[in-house]
C-alpha positions as a Markdown table, in Angstrom:
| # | Residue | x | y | z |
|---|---|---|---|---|
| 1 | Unk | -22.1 | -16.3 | -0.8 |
| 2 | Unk | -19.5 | -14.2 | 0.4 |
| 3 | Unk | -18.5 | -10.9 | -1.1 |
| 4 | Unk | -15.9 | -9.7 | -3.3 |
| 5 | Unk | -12.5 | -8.9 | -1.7 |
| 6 | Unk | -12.3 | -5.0 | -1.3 |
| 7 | Unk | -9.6 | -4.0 | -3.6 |
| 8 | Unk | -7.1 | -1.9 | -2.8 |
| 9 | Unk | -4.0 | -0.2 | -4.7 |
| 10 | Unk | -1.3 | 1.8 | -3.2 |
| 11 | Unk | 0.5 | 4.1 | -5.3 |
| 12 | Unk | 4.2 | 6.1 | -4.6 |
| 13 | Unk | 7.1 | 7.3 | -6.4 |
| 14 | Unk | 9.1 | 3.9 | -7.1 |
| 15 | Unk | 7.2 | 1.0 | -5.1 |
| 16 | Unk | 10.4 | 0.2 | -3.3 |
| 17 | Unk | 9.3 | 0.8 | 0.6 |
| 18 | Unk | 6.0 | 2.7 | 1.6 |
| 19 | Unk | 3.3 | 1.2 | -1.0 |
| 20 | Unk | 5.0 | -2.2 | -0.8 |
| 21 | Unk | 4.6 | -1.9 | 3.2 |
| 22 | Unk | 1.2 | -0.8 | 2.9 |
| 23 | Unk | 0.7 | -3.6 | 0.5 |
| 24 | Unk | 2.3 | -6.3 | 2.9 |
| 25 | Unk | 0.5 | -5.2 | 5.8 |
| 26 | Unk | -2.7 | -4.8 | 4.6 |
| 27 | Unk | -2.5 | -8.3 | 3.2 |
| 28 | Unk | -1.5 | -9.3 | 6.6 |
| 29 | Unk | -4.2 | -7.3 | 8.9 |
| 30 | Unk | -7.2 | -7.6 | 6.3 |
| 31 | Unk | -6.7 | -10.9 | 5.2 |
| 32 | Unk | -9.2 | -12.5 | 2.4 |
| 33 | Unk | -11.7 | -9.6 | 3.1 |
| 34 | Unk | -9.0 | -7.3 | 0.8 |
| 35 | Unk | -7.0 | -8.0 | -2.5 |
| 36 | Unk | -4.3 | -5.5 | -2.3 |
| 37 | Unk | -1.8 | -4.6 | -4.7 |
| 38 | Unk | 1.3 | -1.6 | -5.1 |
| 39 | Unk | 3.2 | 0.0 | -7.7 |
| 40 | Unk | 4.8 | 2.9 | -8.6 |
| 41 | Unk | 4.9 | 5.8 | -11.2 |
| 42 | Unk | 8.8 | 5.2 | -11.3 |
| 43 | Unk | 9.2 | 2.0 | -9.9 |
| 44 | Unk | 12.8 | 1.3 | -8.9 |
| 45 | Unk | 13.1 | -2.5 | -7.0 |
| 46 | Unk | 12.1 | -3.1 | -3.3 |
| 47 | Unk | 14.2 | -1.5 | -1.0 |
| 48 | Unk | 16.2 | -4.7 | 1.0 |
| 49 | Unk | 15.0 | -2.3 | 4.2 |
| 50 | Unk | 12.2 | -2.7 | 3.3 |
| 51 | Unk | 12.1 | -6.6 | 3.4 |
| 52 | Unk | 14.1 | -6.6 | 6.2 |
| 53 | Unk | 11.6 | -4.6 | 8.9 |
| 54 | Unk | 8.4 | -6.3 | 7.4 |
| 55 | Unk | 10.4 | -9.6 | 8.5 |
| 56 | Unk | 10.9 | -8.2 | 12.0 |
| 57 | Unk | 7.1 | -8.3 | 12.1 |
| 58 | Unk | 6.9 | -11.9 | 11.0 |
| 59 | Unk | 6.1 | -11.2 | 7.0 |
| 60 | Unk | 7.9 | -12.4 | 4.4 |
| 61 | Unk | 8.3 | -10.4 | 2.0 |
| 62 | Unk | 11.4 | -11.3 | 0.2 |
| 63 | Unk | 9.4 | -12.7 | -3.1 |
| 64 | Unk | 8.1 | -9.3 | -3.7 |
| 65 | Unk | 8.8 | -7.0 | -6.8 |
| 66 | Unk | 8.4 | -3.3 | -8.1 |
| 67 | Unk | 5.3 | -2.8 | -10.4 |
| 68 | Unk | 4.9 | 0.0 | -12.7 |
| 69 | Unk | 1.4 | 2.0 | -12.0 |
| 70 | Unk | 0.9 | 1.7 | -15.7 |
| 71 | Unk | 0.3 | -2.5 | -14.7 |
| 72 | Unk | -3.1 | -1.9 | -13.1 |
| 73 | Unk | -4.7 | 0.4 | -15.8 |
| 74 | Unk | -8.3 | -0.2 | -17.0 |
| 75 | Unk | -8.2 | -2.2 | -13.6 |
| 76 | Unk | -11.4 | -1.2 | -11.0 |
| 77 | Unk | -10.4 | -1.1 | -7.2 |
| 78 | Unk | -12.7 | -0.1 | -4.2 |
| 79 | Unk | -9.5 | 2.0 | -2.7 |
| 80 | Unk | -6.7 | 4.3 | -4.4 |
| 81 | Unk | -4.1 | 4.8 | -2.1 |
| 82 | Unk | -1.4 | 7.6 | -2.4 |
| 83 | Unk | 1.2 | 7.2 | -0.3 |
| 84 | Unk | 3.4 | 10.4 | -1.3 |
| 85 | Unk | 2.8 | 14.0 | -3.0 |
| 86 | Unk | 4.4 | 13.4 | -5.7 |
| 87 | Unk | 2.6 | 9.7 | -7.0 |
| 88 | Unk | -1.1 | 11.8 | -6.2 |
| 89 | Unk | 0.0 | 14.9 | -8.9 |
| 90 | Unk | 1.4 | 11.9 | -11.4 |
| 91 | Unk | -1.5 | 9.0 | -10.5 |
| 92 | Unk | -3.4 | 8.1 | -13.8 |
| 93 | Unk | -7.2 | 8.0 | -13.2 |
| 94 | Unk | -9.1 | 4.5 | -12.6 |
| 95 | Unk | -11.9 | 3.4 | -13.9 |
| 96 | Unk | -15.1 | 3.0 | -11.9 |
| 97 | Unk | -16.4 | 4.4 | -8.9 |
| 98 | Unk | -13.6 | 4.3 | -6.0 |
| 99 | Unk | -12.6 | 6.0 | -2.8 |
| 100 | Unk | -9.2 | 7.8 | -3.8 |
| 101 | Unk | -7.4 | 8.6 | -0.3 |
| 102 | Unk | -3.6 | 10.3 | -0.2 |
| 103 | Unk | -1.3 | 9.7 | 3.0 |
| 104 | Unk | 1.8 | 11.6 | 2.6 |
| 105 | Unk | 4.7 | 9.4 | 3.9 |
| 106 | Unk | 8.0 | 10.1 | 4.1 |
| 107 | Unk | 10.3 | 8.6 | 2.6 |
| 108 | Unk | 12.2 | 6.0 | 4.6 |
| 109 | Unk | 14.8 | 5.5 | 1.9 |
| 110 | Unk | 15.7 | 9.2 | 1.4 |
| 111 | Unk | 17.5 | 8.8 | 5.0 |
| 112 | Unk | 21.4 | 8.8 | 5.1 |
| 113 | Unk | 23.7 | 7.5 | 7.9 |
| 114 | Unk | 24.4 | 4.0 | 9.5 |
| 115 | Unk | 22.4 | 0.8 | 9.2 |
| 116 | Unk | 20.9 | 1.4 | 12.1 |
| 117 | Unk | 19.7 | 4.6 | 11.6 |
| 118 | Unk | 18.2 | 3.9 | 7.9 |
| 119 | Unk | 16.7 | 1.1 | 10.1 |
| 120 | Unk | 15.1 | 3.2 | 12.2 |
| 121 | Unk | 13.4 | 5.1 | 9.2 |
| 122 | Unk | 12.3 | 1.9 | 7.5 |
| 123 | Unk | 10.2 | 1.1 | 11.2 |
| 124 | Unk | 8.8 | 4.3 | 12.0 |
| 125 | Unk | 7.5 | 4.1 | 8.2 |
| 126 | Unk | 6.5 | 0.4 | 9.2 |
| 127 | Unk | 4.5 | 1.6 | 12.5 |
| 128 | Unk | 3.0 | 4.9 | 10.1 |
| 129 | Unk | 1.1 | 2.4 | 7.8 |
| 130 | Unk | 0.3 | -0.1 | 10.6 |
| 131 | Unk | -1.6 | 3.0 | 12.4 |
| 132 | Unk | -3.1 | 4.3 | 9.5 |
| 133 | Unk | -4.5 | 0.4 | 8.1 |
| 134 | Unk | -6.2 | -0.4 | 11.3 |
| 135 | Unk | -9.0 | 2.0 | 11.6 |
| 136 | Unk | -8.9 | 1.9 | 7.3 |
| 137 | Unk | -9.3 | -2.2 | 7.8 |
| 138 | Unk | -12.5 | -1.3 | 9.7 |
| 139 | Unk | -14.3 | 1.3 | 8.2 |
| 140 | Unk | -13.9 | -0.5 | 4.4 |
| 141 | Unk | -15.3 | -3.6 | 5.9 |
| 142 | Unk | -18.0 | -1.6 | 7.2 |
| 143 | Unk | -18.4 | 0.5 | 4.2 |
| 144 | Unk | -18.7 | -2.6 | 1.9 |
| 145 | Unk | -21.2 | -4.4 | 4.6 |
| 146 | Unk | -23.9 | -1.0 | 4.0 |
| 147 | Unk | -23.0 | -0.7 | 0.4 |
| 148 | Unk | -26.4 | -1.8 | -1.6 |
| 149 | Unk | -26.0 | -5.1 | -3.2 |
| 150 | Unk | -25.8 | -5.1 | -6.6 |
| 151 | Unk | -28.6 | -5.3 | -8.7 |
């Protein structure tokens, strides 16, 4: 019998371009080891930047939507993810023993200019996740291989 899936929430501001990257990615590199999920405190809509870079990469993410933090509570996870300073100070409190972890992004969508340049932010926020997820990816599935089985 196989395991649960680790679960895993990310949390920012409006779930419009870091959390729903971490999201998208993390579905991609952990595959059915991890059920991962994203919302916001003030969720806005996904950023079309934000679609667009995942797709670069191969994921389709054009089905996704914004989720309101308030969605997931009474919910257990394995992983709370912050993603920006200001989602940790407003993040409500989950139940259940979990591993709550903050990685202060910066905001891709806060960037002015041309295309390109908003482009730009979008990936280096893209390759930011994608660094921080791999070694994450392998020390949760390690973490939940030693974990005592329940009794």
């Amino acid at each position: 019998m196989s395991p649960d899936p680790i679960r895993v929430l990310f949390v920012c501001t409006g779930n419009s371009a870091r959390s729903q990257i971490a999201e998208a990615l993390l579905r991609d590199f952990g595959s059915a080891d991890f059920e991962v999920f994203s919302a916001g405190t003030e969720p806005k809509g996904v950023n079309p930047y934000t679609v667009r870079v995942l797709a670069e990469i191969d994921v389709d993410w054009s089905g996704a939507w914004s989720k309101s933090v308030n969605e997931f509570l009474g919910q257990p996870f394995d992983y709370v993810i912050t993603v920006c300073d200001r989602a940790r100070q407003t993040c409500p409190v989950f139940p259940g023993r979990h591993e709550s972890l903050h990685w202060d992004l910066a905001d891709p969508a806060e960037v002015g200019g041309s295309e390109e340049t908003r482009l730009d932010a979008f990936r280096r926020t893209r390759t930011e996740v994608a660094t921080r997820l791999r070694p994450f990816v392998e020390l949760a599935r390690r973490a939940r291989r030693e974990s005592p089985a329940p009794a």
